[in-house]
N, C-alpha and C positions, 0 to 999 in steps of 0.2 A: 194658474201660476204655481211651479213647485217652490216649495219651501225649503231654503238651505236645511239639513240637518241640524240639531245643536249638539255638541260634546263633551259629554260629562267627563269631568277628569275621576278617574282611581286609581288608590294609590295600590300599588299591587303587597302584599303581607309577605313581607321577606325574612320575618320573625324565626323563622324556621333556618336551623343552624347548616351549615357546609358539611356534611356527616361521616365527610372523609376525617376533619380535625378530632371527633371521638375515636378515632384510630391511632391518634398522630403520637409516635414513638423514636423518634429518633431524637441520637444523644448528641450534645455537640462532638464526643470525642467521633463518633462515626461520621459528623459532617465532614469534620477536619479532615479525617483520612477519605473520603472523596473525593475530596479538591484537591488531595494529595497526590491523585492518579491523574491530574491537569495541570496543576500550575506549578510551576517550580520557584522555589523560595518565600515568600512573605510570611514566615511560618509565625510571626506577632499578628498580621493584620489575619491572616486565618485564623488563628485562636480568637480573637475578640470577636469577627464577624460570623462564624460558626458559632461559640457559644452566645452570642446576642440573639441569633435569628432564630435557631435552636428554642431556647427561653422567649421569644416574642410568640410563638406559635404554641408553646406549650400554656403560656402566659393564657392564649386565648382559648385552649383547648378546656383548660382549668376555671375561664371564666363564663365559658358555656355552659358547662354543667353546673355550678353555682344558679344561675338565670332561672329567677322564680322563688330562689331562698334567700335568708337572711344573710346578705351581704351587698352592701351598698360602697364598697371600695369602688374607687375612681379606677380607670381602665388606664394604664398609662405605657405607651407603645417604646419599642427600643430602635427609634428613625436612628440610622448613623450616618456623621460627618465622615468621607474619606478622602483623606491626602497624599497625593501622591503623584509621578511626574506621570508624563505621556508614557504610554506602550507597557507598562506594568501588567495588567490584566485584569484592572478594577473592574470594569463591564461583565469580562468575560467571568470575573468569577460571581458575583451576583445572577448572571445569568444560569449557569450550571448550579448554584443553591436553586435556585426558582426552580430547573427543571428536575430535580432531586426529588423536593420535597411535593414537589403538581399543582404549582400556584401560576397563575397567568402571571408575565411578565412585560413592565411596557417600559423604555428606556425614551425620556423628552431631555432637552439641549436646551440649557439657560439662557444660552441668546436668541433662541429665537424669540423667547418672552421681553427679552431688551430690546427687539427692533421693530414691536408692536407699539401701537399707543392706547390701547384697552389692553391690560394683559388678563384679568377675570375671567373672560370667554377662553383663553389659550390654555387654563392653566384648570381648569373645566375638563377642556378635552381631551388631556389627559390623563386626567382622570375614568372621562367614558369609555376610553380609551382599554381597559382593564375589561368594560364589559363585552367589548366585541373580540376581545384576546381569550376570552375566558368563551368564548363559542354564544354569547346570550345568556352566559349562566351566571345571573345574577348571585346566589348564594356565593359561586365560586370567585366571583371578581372580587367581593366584599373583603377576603383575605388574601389581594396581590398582592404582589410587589411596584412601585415604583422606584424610578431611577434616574436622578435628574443630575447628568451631566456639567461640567462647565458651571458650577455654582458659583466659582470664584469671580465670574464675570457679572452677578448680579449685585457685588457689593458696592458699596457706594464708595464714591470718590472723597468725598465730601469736601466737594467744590461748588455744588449744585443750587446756585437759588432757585426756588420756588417748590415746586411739588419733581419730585422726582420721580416719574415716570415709569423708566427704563431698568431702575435699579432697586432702590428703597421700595418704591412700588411692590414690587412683584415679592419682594421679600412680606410684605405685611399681607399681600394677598396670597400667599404659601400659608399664612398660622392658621386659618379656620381648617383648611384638606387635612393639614399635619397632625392637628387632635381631632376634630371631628365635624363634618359636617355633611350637608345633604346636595348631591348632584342630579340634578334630571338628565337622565339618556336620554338625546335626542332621538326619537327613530323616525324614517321618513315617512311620508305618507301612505305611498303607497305597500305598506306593510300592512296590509290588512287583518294580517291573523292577533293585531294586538289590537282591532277592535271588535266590538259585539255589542248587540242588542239586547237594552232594559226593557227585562219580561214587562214592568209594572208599565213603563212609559212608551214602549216602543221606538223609542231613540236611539243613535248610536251612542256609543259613549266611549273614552278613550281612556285605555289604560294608565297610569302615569308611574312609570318606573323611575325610582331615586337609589341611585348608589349611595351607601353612608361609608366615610373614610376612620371608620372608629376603628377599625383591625387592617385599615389599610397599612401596609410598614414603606414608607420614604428614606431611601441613601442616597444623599446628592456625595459629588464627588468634585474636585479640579484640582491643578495644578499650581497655584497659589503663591504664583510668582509674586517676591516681595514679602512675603509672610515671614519665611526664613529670617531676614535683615530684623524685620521685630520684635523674633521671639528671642534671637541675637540680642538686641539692645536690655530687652527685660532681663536676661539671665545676666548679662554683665553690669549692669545696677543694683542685681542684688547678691552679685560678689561670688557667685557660682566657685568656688578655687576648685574645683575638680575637671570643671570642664576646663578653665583656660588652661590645666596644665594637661589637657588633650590635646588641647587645639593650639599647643607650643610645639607639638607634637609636629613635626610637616606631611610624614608618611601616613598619619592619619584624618579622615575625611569625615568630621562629624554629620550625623543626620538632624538640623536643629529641630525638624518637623516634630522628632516622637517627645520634646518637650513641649509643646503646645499646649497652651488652657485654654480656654472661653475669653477671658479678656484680652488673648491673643487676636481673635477673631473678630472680638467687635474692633479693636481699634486697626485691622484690617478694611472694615467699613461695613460689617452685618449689626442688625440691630439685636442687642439683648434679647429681647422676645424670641427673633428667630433662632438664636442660636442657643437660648434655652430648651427650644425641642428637640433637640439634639444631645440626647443626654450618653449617646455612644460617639465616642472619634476613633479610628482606625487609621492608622499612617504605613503607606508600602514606602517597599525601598524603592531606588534606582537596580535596574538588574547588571548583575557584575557578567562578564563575557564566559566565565563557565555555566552561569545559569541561564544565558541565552544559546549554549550550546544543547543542554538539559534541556531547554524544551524544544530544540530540534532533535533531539534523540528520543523523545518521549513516545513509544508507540502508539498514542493516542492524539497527538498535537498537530491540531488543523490545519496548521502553515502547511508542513510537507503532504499529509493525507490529499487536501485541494490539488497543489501541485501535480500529485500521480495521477489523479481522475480527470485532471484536464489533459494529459496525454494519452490516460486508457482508452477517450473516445478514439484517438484513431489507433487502439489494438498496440500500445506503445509502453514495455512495464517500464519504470521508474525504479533505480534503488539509490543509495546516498553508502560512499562509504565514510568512513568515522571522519577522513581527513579532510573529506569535500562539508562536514559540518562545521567543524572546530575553525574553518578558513571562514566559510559566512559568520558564524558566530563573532569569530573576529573583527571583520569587516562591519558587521553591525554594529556591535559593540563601541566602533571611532564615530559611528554618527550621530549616535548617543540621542536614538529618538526610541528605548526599549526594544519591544516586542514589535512592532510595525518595521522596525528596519527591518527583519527576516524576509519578509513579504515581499516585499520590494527589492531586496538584492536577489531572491532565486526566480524574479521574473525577469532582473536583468538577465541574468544569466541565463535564462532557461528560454527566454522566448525565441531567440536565434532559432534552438532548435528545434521548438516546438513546431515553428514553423516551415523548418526544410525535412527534418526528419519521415513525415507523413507522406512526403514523395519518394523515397525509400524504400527497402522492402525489410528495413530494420524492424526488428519488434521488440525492443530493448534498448534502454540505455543507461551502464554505468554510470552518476554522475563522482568524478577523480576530483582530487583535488587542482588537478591542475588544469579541468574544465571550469574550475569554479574562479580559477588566478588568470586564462585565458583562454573563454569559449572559445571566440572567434579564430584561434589557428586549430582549436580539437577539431570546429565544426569543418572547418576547410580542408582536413587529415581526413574526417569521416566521409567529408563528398569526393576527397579524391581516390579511395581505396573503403569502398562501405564494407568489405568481406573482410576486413583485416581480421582476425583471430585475439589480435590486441584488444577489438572492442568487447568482443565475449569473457574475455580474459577479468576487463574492467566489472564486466556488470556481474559476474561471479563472486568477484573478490566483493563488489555491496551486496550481494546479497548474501554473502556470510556475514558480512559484518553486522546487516539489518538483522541477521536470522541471530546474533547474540547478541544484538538490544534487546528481542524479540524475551531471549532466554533469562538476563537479566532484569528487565520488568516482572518476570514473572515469579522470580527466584525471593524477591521482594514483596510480591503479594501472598507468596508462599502460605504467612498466619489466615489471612482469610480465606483461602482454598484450603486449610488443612478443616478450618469451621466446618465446611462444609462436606470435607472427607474424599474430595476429590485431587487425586495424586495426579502431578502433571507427567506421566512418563514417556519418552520419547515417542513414542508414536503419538500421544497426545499434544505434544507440543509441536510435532511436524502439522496436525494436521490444524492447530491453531493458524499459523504460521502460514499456510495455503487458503485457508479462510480469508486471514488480514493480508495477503497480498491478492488475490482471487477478485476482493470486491472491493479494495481500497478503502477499508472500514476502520474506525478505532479498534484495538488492541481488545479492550475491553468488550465491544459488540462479539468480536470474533471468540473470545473466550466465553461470554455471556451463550451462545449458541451451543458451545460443546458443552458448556455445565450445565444448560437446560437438558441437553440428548441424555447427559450425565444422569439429570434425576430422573427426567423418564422412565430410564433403563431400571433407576431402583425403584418407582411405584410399580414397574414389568412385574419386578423380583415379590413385591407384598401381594398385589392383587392376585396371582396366582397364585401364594399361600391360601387367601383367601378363599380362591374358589373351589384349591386341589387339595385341602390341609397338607400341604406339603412344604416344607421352604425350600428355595431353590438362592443356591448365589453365585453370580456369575463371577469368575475369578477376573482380577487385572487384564489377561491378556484376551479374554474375552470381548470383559467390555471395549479393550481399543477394538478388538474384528467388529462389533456391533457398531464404533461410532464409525468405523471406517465405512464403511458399508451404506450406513443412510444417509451418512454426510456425500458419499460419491452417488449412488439412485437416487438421492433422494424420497427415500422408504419413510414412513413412519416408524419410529420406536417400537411400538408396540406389533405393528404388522410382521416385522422381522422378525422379534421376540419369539412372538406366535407361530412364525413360520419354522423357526430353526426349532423350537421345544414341541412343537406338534412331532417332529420326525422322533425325537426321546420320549413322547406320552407313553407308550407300551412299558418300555425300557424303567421310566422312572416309578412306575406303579409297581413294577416287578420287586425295585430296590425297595421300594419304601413296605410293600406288605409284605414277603419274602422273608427281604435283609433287615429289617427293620429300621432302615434309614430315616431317619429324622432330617436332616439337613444335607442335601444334594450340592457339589461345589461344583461349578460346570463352566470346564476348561475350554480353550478357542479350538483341543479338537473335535471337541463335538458340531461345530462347527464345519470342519475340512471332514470327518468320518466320524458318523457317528455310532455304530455298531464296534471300530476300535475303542472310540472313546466308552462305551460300554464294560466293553470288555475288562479294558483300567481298570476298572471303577470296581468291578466285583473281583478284582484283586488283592484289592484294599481291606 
């Protein structure tokens, strides 16, 4: 008769630190300007949620190093409360911190912990949840993020006899994750590479991994209908006169959220405890109809990029001119559900044609303003005359207009490109610009690729000093022939380099032992003729 196995539990040593956080250098002003190239407006709740998260990780990077010396200070995390309506971009902007700084990110929805009657196990899981985000890499999950939605639905009524469940509940089982406590990874059985055989016993035995939530950081978020009327009553009780002579004001619309305290929150219905770990609050605004035009014009902003790429599968380019934004922006704007109405009004509008177009042999479409106030008779205009010269007309005019959003984002980033020493000049801006329409990519990616070719091209410039004692520098109009070149073959940097300065190896030995040239400037004709460009050169 075989004998079951028995299975020793061990716990796996995870003492050992995440060894990216001894690197970890970023300042909140650089977070801020990050989120600055994504989100438009909240520029309070970006400042407190950049500088919190900022200081929570530096926080942990400073209490690593400490670990083993004399300091016994308590660990005390910066979780933040955020307030703010539907469609602002509270997800999305935790999201992009997360993928900034290379922390697994995991986003749970506070009602689903309400519509359980165990909530312990649920609020567990997402916790493990970090581990399988972060690839199995325990060290890396220990410093996630969590994101828990819709918190405003966990508060209590407080109507409720008996044990509350659904609400209170789940709030008293949130205090142990929020400062610190131990979660076992489920893993399934048949994972067998987390078990192994006791040399001494000959046994199996099972590894037993435990997440600890001590540098885990918590931002629950919602919409907090009802809160407002509250912090209302408290501020006219204690006689506020500044505000009620705003708010005699008609034309102006206070925001009561950004005067919110803690006793606000409990008599909302969270209990003290929990709203004691919450020692950061962040309140967005409502977005005003120019800043939802702003983040349609943002050449990085997911709403329209998605749109293009669901038409580029059938070979179809997309442009937007300024007036076909400003009318959805508008139109968003009356529905008054943020950043989500965008979404949904250009699929109204757009799916007529997503769908006839592909039968077509258009490969382009302007979207006008006056596609955006009346697809259905453009769409009927383009099926009855598809060659009209009016449609090409249209999608020229957005593509100038996209190709000076294009120039104005970037006119804007201008201080961090000059850091860097890379001039945007026209031929470098065309071929941004062919990038981010090419692959339907953010703005950012598309520039992030020429500024890579950029530096290549200057470690081209060093390493052959090093190898030739020579310095070589390739002028402006060089380097655009050199990005132009490997961005259209697809060459490597250095292959090209090599290619074009092998035809001047002779050339350049002659200048430099001869003439005594010390520093070679090498113009784009060395490039088109290099024997004239020679010739230049020992002009000089």
């Amino acid at each position: 008769m075989l004998k079951t196995p028995k299975y020793k539990i061990e716990k796996i040593d995870s003492s050992k630190s995440y060894k990216a956080f001894y690197e970890f250098n970023l300042k909140p002003a650089e977070l801020e300007a990050y989120l600055d190239e994504y989100i438009v407006g909240q520029r309070e709740a970006k400042t407190i949620i950049a500088t919190k998260i900022c200081t929570h990780f530096h926080k942990i990077k400073n209490f690593l190093l400490k670990q083993g010396k004399e300091d016994a200070t308590e660990f005390i995390k910066n979780n933040i409360f955020i307030i703010g309506p539907t469609g602002v971009g509270k997800t999305y902007m935790i999201k992009l911190i997360a993928k900034k700084i290379g922390v697994p990110f995991v986003k749970g929805d506070a009602t689903k912990f309400s519509e359980t009657g165990y909530v312990g196990g649920d609020i567990e899981d997402l916790i493990r949840d970090l581990y399988w985000e972060a690839n199995g890499d325990l060290e890396k999950a220990q410093f996630g993020i969590i994101f828990l939605d819709e918190i405003d639905k966990i508060a209590s009524s407080g109507e409720t006899i008996g044990p509350d469940i659904s609400r209170t509940g789940v709030q008293r089982a949130l205090l142990k994750p929020l400062e610190e406590t131990e979660v076992e990874i489920k893993i399934p059985q048949e994972n067998y590479s987390l078990f192994e055989v006791s040399e001494s016993q000959g046994r199996l035995k099972r590894k037993k991994i435990t997440l600890n939530t001590k540098y885990v950081l918590f931002i629950v978020s919602g919409a907090f209908q009802g809160l407002e009327e509250i912090i209302k009553k408290r501020i006219k009780k204690q006689s506020m006169g500044f505000i009620s002579e705003i708010e005699n004001k008609e034309e102006i619309k206070i925001n009561y959220f950004k005067f919110v305290i803690p006793e606000d929150l409990v008599n909302y219905g969270f209990e003290r405890e929990f709203v004691g770990r919450f020692p950061v609050i962040a309140v967005f605004e409502t977005l005003t109809e120019d800043e939802l035009y702003e983040i349609l014009s943002n050449p990085n902003d997911p709403v329209v990029i998605n749109k293009k790429r669901d038409f580029k599968v059938y070979e179809i380019d997309l442009a937007f001119t300024d007036e076909a934004l400003r009318e959805i922006a508008r139109m968003a704007y009356k529905e008054n559900t943020g950043a989500r109405a965008l979404s949904r009004i250009l699929e109204r509008i757009l799916i007529p044609f997503e769908r006839t177009l592909p039968s077509f042999s258009l490969n382009f479409l302007g979207v006008t303003k006056e596609i955006v106030e009346d697809p259905y008779k453009i769409l009927l205009a383009i099926s009855e005359s598809p060659y009209s010269p009016k449609w090409k007309e249209n999608y020229y005019k957005a593509l100038e207009d996209e190709k000076k959003r294009v120039e104005n984002y970037l006119s804007r980033r201008q201080k961090l490109l000059s850091e860097e020493k890379l001039e945007i000049t026209p031929k470098r801006l065309e071929l941004i610009f062919k990038l981010y329409k090419e692959k339907d990519i953010e703005l950012n990616r598309a520039l992030e690729e020429v500024l890579s070719l950029w530096r290549q091209i200057k470690s081209y410039e060093m390493a052959f000093e090093r190898k030739n004692f020579l310095k070589i520098i390739f002028t402006e109009d060089a380097v655009d022939n050199i990005l132009e070149a490997v961005i259209k073959k697809n060459w490597g940097v250095f292959t090209y380099c090599e290619n074009i300065v092998s035809k001047l190896e002779y050339s350049l030995n002659y200048l430099k032992e001869i003439r005594g040239k010390e520093v070679i400037y090498i113009n784009s004709l060395a490039f088109k003729n290099p024997e004239k460009f020679i010739e230049e050169y020992l002009l000089i």
